[in-house]
C-alpha positions as CSV (number, residue, x, y, z in Angstrom):
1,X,39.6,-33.1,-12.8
2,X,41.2,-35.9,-10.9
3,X,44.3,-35.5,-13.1
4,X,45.0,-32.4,-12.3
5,X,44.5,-33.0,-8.4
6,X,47.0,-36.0,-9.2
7,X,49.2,-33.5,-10.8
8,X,48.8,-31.3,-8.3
9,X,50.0,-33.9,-5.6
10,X,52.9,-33.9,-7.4
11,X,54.0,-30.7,-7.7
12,X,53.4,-30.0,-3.5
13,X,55.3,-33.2,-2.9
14,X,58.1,-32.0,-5.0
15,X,58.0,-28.7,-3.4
16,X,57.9,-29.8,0.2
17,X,60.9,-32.1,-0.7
18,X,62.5,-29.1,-2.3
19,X,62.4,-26.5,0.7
20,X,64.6,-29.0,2.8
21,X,67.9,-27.9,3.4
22,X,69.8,-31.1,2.7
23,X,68.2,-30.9,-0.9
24,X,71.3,-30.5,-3.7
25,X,69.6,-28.4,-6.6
26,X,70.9,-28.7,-10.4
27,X,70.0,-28.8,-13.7
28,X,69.9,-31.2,-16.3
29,X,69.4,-31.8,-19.8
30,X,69.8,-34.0,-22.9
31,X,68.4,-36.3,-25.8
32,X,64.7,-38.2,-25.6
33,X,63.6,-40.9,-28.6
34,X,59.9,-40.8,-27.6
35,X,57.5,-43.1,-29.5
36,X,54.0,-44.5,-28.6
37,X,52.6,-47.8,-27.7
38,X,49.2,-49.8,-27.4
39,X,46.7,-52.0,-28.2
40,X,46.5,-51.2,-31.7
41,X,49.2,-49.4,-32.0
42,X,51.8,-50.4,-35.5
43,X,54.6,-49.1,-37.6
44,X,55.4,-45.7,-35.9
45,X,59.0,-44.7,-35.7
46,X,60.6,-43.0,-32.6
47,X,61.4,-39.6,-33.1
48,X,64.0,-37.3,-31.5
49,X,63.4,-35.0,-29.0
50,X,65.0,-33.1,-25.4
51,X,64.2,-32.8,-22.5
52,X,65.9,-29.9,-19.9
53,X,65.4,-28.3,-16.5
54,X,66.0,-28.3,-12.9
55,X,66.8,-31.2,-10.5
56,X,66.8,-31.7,-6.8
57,X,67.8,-34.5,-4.9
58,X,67.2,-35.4,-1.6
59,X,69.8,-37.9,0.5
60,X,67.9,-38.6,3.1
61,X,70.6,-41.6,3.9
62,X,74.2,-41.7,2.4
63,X,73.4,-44.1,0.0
64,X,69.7,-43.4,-0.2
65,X,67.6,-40.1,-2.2
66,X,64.6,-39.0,-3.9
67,X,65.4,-37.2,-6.6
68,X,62.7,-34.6,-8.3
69,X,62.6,-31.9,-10.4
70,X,60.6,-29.9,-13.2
71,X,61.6,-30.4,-17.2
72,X,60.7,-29.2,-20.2
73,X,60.4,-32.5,-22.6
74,X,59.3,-33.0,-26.0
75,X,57.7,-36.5,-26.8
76,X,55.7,-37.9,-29.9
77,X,56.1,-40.1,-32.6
78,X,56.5,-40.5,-36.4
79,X,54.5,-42.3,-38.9
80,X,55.9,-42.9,-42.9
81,X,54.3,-45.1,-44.7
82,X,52.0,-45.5,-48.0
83,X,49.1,-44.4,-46.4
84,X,50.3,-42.0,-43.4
85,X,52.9,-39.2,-43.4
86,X,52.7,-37.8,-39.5
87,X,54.5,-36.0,-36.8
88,X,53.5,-35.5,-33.7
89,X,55.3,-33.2,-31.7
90,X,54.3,-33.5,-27.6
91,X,55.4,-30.6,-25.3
92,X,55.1,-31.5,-21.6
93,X,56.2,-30.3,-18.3
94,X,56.7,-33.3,-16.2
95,X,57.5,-34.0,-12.7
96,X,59.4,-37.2,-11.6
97,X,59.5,-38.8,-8.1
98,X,62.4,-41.4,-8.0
99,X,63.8,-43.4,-5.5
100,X,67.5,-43.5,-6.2
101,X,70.0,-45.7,-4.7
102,X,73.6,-44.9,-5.0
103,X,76.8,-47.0,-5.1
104,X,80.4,-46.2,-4.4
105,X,82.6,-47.5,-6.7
106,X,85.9,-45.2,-6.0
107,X,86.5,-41.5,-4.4
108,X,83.7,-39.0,-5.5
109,X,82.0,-41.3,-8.2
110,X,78.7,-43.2,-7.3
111,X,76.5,-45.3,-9.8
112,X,73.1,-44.5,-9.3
113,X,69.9,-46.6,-9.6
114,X,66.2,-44.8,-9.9
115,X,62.9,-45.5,-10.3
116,X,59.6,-44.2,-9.4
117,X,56.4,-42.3,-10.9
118,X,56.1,-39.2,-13.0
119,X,53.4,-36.9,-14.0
120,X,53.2,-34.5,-16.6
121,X,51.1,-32.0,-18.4
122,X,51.4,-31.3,-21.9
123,X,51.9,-27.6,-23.0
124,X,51.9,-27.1,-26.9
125,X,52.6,-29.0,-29.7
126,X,51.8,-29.3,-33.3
127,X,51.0,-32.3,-35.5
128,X,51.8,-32.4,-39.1
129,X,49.8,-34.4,-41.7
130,X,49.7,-32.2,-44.6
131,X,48.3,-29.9,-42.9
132,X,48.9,-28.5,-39.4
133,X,46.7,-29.1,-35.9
134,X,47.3,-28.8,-32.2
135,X,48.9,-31.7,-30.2
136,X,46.4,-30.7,-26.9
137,X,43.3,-29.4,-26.1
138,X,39.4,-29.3,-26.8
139,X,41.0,-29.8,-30.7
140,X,43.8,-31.5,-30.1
141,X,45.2,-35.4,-30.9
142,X,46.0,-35.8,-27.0
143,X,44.7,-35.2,-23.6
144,X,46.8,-33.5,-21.7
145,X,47.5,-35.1,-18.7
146,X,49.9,-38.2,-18.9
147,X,51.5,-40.3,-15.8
148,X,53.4,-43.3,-15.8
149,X,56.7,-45.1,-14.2
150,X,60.3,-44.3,-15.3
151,X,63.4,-46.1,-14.6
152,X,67.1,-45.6,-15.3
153,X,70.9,-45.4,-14.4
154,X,73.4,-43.4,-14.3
155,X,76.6,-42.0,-12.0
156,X,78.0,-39.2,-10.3
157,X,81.6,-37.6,-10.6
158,X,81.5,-34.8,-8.2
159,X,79.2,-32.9,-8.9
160,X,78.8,-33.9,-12.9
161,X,75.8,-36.3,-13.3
162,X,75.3,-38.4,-16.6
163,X,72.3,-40.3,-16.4
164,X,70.3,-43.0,-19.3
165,X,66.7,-43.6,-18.4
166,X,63.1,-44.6,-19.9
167,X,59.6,-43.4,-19.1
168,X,56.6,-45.8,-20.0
169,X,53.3,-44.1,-19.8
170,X,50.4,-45.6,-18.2
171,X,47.2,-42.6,-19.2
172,X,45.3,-43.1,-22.5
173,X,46.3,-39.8,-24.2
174,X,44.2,-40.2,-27.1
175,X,41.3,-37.4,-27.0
176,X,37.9,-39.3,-28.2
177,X,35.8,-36.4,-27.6
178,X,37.4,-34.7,-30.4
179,X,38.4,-37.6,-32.9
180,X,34.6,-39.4,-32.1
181,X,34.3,-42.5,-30.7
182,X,34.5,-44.4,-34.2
183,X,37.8,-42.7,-35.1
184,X,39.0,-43.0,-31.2
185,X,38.4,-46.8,-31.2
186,X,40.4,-46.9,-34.4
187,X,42.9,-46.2,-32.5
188,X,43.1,-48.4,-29.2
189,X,44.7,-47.4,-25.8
190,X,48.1,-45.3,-26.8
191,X,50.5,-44.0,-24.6
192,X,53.5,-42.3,-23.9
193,X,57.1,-44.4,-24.0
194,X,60.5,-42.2,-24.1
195,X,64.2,-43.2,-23.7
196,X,66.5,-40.5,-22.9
197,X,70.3,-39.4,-22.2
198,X,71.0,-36.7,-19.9
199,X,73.9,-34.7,-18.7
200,X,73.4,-32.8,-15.5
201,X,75.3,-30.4,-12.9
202,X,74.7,-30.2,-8.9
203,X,75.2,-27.0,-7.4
C-alpha cells in the first residue's frame, strides 16, 4: 500500500508540473542494458531492452528545469550458465523527477546534466526457464513496485535531444511470499540497475 501512495505522489507531482504553461512536451525513446544487483547476487548478464514515451520539461530558470515524463521500459536480466538458463523480461511504466541543469556551449546547443528519483510499476512480463511464468504478481518473480535514483547526460540541438543515463534501484523486487522464505533468502536483496541511450524530440 505505501508504494502505491508513493507512486501515486509521483504521478500528481508530474501532472501538476505538466499543466504549467512554460512546460515543453516531447517524446523520447531508445536502448536500456538492464541487469540486477545485490547482496547475493552473481554471474547474470545484462540484457537488452527499450525504453519510450513522453517527456516534459520544466525551465523554471534559463539554465535550470525539471524534467518528467511517463515511459514504457523493459528491464531484467540474463542468467547462462551450467546450472541456470533464464530470462527475465521486466515491463514497467516509470515516472522520473530530475533536476536538470543546462550549459550553453554555442547558439541553440546546451549540455544537460540530471539527476533525481524515479518510480515505477511494473506491467507484464514473462520469465523463461524452460518453462514459462509471469514476471509480477501474486505468482510472479518480482513485486511490482520499484523506486530508485537515476542520473545522466546528455544535450540539446534545437529542439533534438540525445541523452545517456543510468537508473539504480533502491526496492527489493524479489516476491518472498511466492518463492517462500527459504527460496527468497536464497536469493538476498536484488534490484533494479539499467543504462540507457535515448534520442528524443521537443515540440
Amino acid at each position: 500500500m505505501k508504494a502505491k501512495r508513493l507512486f501515486l505522489v509521483f504521478v500528481i507531482i508530474a501532472s501538476a508540473i505538466t499543466v504549467s504553461a512554460q512546460v515543453n512536451l516531447g517524446v523520447k525513446g531508445g536502448i536500456n542494458m538492464s541487469n540486477i544487483y545485490g547482496s547475493d547476487v552473481s554471474d547474470t548478464k545484462a540484457k537488452v531492452g527499450f525504453h519510450a514515451g513522453i517527456l516534459a520539461d520544466y525551465e523554471f530558470l534559463y539554465n535550470s528545469a525539471i524534467q518528467t515524463g511517463i515511459f514504457f521500459t523493459t528491464k531484467g536480466f540474463k542468467m547462462d550458465d551450467e546450472e541456470d538458463n533464464m530470462t527475465v523480461n521486466a515491463m514497467y511504466l516509470q515516472l522520473p523527477l530530475h533536476y536538470a541543469y543546462k550549459l550553453d556551449v554555442s547558439p541553440g546547443t546546451r549540455i544537460v546534466f540530471h539527476g533525481g528519483p524515479y518510480a515505477a510499476y511494473g506491467v507484464g512480463g514473462k520469465i523463461t526457464n524452460g518453462g514459462e511464468m509471469d514476471t509480477f504478481g501474486d505468482e510472479g518473480f518480482f513485486e511490482r513496485f520499484d523506486a530508485g535514483l537515476g542520473i545522466g547526460v546528455g544535450a540539446e540541438f534545437g529542439a533534438i535531444l540525445l541523452d545517456i543515463g543510468w537508473d539504480m534501484g533502491l526496492v527489493d523486487i524479489i516476491n518472498e511470499d511466492f518463492l517462500g522464505a527459504d527460496i527468497g533468502a536464497d536469493f538476498g536483496s536484488v534490484k533494479n540497475q539499467n543504462a540507457y541511450l535515448s534520442i528524443g524530440y521537443k515540440f
